[in-house]
VOPAFI-204158 format. One record per residue: residue in three letters; x, y, z of N, C-alpha, C in turn. Coordinates in steps of 0.2 Angstrom, whole numbers. Layout:
<rs>
{r 'ALA', {X, Y, Z}, {X, Y, Z}, {X, Y, Z}} ...
</rs>
This chain:
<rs>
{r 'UNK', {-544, -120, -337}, {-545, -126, -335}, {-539, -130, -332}} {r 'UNK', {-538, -131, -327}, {-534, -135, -325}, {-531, -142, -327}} {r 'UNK', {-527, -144, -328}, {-525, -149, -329}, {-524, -157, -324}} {r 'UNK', {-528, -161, -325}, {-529, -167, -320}, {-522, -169, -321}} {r 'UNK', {-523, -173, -316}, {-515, -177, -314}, {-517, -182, -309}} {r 'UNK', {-514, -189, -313}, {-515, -197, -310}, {-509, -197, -306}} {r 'UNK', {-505, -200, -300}, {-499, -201, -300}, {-498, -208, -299}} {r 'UNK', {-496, -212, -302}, {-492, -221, -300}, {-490, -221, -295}} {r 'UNK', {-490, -225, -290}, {-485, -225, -284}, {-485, -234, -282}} {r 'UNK', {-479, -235, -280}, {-477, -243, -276}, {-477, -244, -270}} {r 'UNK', {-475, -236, -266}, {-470, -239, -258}, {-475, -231, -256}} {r 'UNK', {-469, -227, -252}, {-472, -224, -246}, {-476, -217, -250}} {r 'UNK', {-472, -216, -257}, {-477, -212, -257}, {-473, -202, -258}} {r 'UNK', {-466, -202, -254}, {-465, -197, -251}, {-465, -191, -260}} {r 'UNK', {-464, -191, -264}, {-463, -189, -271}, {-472, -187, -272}} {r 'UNK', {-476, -191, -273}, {-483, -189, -273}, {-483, -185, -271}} {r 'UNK', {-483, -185, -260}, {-486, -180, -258}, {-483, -173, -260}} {r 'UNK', {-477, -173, -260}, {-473, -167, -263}, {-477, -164, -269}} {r 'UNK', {-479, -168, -273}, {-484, -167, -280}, {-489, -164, -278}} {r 'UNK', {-493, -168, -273}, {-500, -165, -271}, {-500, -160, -267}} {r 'UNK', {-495, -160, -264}, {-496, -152, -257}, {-493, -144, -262}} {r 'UNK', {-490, -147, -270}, {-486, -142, -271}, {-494, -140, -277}} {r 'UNK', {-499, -144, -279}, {-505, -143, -282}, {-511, -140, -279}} {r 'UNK', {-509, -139, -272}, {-515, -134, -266}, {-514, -129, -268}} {r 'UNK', {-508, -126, -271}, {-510, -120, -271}, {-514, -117, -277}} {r 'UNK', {-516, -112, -276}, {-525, -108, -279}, {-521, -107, -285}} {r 'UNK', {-516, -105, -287}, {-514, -103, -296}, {-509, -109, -296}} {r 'UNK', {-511, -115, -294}, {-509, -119, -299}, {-510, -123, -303}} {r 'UNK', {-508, -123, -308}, {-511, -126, -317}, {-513, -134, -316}} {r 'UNK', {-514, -138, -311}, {-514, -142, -313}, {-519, -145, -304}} {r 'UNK', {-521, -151, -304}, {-524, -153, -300}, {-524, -161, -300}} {r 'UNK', {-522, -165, -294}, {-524, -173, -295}, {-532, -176, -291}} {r 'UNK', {-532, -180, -297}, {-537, -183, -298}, {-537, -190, -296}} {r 'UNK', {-530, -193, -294}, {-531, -199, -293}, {-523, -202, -292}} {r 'UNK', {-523, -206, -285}, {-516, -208, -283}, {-517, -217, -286}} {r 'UNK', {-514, -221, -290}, {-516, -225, -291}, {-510, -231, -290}} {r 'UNK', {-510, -236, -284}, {-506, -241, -281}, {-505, -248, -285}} {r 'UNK', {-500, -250, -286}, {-500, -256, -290}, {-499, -261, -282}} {r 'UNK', {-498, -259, -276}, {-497, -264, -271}, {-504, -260, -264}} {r 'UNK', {-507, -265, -261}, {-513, -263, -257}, {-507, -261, -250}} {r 'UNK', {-505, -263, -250}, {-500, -260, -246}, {-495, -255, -245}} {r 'UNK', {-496, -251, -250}, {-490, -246, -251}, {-494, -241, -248}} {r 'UNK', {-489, -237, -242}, {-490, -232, -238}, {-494, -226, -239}} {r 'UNK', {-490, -222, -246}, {-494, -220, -252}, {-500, -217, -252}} {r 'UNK', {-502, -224, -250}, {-511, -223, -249}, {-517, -219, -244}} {r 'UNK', {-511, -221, -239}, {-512, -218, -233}, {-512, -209, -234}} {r 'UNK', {-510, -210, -237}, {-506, -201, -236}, {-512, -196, -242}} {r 'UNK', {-512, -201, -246}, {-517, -198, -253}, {-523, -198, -248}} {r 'UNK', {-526, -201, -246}, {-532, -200, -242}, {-533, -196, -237}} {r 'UNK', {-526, -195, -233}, {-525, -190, -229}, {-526, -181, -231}} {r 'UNK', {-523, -181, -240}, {-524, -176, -244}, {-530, -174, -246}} {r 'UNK', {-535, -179, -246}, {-541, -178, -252}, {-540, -183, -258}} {r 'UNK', {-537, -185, -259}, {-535, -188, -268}, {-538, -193, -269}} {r 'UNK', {-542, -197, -271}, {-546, -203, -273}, {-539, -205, -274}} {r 'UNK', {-542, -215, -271}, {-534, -218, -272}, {-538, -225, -276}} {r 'UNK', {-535, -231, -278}, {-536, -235, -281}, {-530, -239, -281}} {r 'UNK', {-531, -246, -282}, {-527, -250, -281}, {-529, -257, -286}} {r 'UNK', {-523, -258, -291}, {-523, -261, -296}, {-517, -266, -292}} {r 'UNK', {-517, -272, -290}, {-512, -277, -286}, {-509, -281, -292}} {r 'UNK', {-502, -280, -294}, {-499, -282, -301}, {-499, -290, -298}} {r 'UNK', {-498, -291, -292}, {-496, -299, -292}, {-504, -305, -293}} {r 'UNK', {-507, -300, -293}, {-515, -305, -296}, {-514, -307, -304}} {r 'UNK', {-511, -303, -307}, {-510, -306, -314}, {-507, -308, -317}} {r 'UNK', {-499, -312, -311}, {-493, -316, -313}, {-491, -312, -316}} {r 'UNK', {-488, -315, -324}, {-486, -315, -329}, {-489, -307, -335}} {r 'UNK', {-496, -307, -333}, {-499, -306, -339}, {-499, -298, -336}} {r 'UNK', {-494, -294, -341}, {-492, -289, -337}, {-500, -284, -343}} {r 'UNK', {-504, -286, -348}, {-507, -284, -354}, {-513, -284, -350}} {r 'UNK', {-516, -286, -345}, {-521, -287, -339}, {-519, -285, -333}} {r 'UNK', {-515, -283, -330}, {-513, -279, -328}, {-512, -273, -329}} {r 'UNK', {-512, -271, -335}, {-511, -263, -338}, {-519, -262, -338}} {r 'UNK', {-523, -267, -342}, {-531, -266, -342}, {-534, -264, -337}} {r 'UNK', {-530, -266, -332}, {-534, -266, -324}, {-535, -259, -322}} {r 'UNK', {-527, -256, -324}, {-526, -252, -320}, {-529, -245, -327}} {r 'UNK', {-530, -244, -333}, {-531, -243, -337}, {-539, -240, -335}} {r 'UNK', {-543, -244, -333}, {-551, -245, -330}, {-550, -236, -327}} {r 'UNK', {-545, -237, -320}, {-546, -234, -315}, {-543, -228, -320}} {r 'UNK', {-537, -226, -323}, {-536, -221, -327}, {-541, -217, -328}} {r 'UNK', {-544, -222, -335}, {-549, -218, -340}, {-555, -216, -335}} {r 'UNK', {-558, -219, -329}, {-562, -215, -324}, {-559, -209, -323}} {r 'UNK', {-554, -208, -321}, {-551, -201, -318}, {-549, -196, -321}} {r 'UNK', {-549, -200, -329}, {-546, -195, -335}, {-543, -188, -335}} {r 'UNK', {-536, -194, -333}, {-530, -188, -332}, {-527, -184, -339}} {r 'UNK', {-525, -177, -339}, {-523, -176, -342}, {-514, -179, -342}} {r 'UNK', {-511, -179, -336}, {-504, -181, -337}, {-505, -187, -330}} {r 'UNK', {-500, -191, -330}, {-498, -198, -328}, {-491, -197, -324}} {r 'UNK', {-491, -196, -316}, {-484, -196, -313}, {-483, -200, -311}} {r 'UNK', {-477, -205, -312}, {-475, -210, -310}, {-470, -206, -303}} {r 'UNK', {-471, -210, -299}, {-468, -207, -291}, {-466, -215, -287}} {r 'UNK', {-460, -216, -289}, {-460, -222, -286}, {-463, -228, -287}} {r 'UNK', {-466, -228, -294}, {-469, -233, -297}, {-464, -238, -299}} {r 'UNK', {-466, -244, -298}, {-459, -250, -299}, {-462, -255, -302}} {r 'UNK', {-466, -253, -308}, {-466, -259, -313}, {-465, -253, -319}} {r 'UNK', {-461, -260, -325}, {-459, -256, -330}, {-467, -257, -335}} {r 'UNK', {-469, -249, -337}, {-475, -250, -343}, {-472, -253, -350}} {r 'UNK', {-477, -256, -353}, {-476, -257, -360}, {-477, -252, -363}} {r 'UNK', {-474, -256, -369}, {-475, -250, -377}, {-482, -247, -379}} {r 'UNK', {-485, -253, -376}, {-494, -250, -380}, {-497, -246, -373}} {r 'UNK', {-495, -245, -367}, {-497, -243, -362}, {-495, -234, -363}} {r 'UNK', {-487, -234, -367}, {-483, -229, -365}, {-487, -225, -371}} {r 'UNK', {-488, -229, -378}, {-491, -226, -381}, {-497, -223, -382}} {r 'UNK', {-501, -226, -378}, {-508, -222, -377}, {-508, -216, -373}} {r 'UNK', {-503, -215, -369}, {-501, -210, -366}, {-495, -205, -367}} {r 'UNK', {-495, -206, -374}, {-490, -202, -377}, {-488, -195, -375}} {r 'UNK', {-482, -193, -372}, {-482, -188, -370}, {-484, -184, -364}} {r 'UNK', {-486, -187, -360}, {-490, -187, -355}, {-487, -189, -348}} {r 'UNK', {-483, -196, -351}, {-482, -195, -343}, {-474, -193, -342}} {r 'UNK', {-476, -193, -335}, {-467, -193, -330}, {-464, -196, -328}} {r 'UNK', {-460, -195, -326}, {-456, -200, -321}, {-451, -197, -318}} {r 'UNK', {-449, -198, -311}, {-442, -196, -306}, {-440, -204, -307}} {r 'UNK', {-433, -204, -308}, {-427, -208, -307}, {-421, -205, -304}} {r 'UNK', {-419, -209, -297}, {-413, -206, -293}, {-406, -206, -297}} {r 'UNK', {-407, -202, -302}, {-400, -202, -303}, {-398, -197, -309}} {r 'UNK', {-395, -194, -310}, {-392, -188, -317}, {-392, -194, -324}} {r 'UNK', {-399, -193, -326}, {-397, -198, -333}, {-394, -195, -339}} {r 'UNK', {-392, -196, -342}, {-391, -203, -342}, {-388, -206, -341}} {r 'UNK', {-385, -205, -336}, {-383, -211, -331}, {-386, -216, -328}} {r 'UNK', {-383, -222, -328}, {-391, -226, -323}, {-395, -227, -324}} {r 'UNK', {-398, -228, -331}, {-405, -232, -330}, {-406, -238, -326}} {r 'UNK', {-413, -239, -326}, {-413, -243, -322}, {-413, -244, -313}} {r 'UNK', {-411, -250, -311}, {-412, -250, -303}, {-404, -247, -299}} {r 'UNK', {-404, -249, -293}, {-397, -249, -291}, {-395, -241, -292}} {r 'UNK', {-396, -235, -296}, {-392, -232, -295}, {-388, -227, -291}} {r 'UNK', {-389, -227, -283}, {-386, -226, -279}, {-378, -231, -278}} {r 'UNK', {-379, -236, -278}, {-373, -242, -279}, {-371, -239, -284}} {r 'UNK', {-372, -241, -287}, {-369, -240, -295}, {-364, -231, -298}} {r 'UNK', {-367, -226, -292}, {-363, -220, -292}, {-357, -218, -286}} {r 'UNK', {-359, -224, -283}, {-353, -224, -279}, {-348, -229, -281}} {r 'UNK', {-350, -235, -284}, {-344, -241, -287}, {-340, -236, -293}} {r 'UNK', {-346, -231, -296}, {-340, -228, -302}, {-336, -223, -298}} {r 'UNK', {-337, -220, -291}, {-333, -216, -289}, {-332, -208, -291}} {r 'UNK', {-342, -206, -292}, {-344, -201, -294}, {-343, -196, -290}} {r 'UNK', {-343, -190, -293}, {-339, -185, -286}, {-349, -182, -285}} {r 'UNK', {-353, -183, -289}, {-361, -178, -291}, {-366, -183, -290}} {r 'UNK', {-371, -184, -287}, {-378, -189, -289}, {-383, -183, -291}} {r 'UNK', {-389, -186, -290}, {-393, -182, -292}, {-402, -186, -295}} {r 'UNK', {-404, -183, -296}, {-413, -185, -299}, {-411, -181, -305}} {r 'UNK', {-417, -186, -311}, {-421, -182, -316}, {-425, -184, -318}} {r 'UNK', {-431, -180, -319}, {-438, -180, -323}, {-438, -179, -328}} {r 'UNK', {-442, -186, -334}, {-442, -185, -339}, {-449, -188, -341}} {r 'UNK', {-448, -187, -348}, {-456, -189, -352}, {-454, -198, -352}} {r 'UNK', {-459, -201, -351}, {-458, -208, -351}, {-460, -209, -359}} {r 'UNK', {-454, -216, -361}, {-456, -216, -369}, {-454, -225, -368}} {r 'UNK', {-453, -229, -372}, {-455, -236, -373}, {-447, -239, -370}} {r 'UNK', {-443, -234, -373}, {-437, -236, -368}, {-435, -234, -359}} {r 'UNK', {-432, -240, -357}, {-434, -237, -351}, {-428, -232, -347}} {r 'UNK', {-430, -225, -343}, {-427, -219, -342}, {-422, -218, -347}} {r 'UNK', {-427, -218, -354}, {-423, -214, -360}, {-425, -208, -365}} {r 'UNK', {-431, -209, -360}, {-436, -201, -365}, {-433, -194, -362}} {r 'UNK', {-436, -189, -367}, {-434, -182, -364}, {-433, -179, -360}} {r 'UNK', {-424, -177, -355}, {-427, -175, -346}, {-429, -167, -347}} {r 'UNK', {-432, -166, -343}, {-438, -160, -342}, {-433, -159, -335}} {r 'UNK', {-429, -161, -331}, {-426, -157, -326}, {-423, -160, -323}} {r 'UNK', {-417, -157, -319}, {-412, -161, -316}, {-410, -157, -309}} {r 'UNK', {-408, -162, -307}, {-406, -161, -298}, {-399, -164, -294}} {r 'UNK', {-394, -159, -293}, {-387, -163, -292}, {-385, -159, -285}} {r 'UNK', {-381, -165, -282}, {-379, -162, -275}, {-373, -168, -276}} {r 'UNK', {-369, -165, -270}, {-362, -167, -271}, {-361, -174, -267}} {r 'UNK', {-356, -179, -268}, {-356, -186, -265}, {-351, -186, -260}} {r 'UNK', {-352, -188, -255}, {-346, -184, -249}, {-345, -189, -245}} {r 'UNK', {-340, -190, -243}, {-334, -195, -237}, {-337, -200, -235}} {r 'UNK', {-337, -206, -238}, {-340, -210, -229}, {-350, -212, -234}} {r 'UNK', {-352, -209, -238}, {-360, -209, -241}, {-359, -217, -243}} {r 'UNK', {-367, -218, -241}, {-367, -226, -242}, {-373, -226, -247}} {r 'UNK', {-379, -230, -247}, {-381, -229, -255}, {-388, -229, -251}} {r 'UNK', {-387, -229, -244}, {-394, -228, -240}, {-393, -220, -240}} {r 'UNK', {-387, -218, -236}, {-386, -210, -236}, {-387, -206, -242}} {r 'UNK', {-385, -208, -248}, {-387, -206, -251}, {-394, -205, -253}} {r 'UNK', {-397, -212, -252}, {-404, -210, -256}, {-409, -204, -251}} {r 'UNK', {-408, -205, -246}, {-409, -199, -242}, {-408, -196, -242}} {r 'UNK', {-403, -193, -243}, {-402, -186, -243}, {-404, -184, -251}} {r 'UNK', {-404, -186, -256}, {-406, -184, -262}, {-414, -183, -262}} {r 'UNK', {-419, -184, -255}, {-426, -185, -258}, {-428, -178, -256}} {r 'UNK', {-426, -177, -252}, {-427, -167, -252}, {-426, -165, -259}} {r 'UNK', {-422, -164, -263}, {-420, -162, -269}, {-426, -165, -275}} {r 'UNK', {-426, -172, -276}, {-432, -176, -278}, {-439, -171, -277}} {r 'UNK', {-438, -171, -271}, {-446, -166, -269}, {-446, -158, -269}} {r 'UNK', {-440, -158, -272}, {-442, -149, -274}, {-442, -148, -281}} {r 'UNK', {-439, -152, -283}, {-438, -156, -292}, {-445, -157, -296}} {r 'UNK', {-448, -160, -292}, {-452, -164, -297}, {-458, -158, -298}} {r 'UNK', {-461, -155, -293}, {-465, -150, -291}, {-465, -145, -297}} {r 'UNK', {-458, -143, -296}, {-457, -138, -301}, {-457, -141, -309}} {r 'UNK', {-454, -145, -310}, {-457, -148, -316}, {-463, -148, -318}} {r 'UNK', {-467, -153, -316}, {-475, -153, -316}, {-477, -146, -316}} {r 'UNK', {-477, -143, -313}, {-479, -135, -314}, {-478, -132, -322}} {r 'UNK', {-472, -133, -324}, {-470, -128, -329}, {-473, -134, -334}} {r 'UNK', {-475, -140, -333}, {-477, -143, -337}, {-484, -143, -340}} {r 'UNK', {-487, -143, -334}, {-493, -141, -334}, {-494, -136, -338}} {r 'UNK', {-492, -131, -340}, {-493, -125, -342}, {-488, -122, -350}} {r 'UNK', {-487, -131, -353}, {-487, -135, -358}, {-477, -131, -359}} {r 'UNK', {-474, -130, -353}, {-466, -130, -355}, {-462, -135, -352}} {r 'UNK', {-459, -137, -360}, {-455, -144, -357}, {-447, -144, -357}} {r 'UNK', {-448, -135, -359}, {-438, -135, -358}, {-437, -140, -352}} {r 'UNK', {-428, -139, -352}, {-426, -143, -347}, {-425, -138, -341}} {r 'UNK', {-426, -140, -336}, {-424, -135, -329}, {-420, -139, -324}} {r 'UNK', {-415, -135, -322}, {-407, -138, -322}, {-408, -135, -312}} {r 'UNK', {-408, -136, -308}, {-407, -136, -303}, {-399, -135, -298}} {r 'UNK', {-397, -131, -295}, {-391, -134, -291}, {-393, -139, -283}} 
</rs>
């Protein structure tokens, strides 16, 4: 039996499609069930539809403040789709504790940058002000702390002459996209050693 797979998404999306094109294939362990939009306007959407993927859109700014109504909302659309694992792909709102918990172990997430270094935003800026010679992604188990849970895989490539924080994030999304895929797979198929990329 395959494993279902939700993915989070905010913006264009390009991290999902990688996910979903890398789950076409006939022996793979896993299968998505649902691209799920915090904004009605993320690209994302487009593309899940162009895949096959049921999408849905949960609009964080209809609940202000009330991020516990906002988790319900989108909690609705989960529990229909009843993911086994949860991919954050460019999702840009931080979950709670009770959200992270019910999904204990379960979910993912790609963060652009070699953690623990960088949680958080910024971290292209932020590897260049330090004068990093390495950037990189990693995927880890999302836990109540934010990108401090278990990484499940890492992805580095070197920082070179003249990189700016747009150059880099670019060039790093090819590597993001071959990263995450592989992760999800081996995950899928319940291994969560660490897998180390060059």
């Amino acid at each position: 039996m395959k494993k279902r797979v939700a993915i989070l998404i905010s913006g264009g999306g390009s991290n999902m499609a990688a996910l979903v094109r890398s789950m076409a294939a006939p022996d793979h362990p896993a299968q998505p069930v649902l691209v799920l939009a915090n904004r009605p306007d993320a690209g994302g959407l487009h593309i899940a539809n162009a895949l096959g993927v049921p999408t849905a859109i949960t609009d964080h700014k209809e609940f202000g403040d009330d991020r516990a109504g906002f988790e319900r909302a989108m909690l609705r659309h989960l529990t229909e789709a009843a993911p086994d694992i949860i991919c954050l792909a460019g999702f840009m709102r931080i979950l709670s504790p009770i959200f992270v918990e019910q999904w204990r172990g379960g979910i993912l997430n790609i963060h652009p940058s070699l953690l623990p270094k960088y949680p958080g935003l910024y971290t292209h800026e932020r590897a260049l002000a330090a004068g990093d010679a390495a950037h990189g992604a990693s995927v880890h188990l999302v836990t109540s702390n934010l990108d401090a849970g278990p990484i499940l895989g890492q992805i580095s490539m070197p920082i070179l002459p003249g990189d700016t924080a747009y150059s880099l994030a670019l060039r790093l999304l090819p590597h993001e996209h071959r990263l995450y895929p592989e992760v999800l797979y081996r995950f899928a198929l319940g291994d969560q050693s660490r897998l180390d990329l060059p």
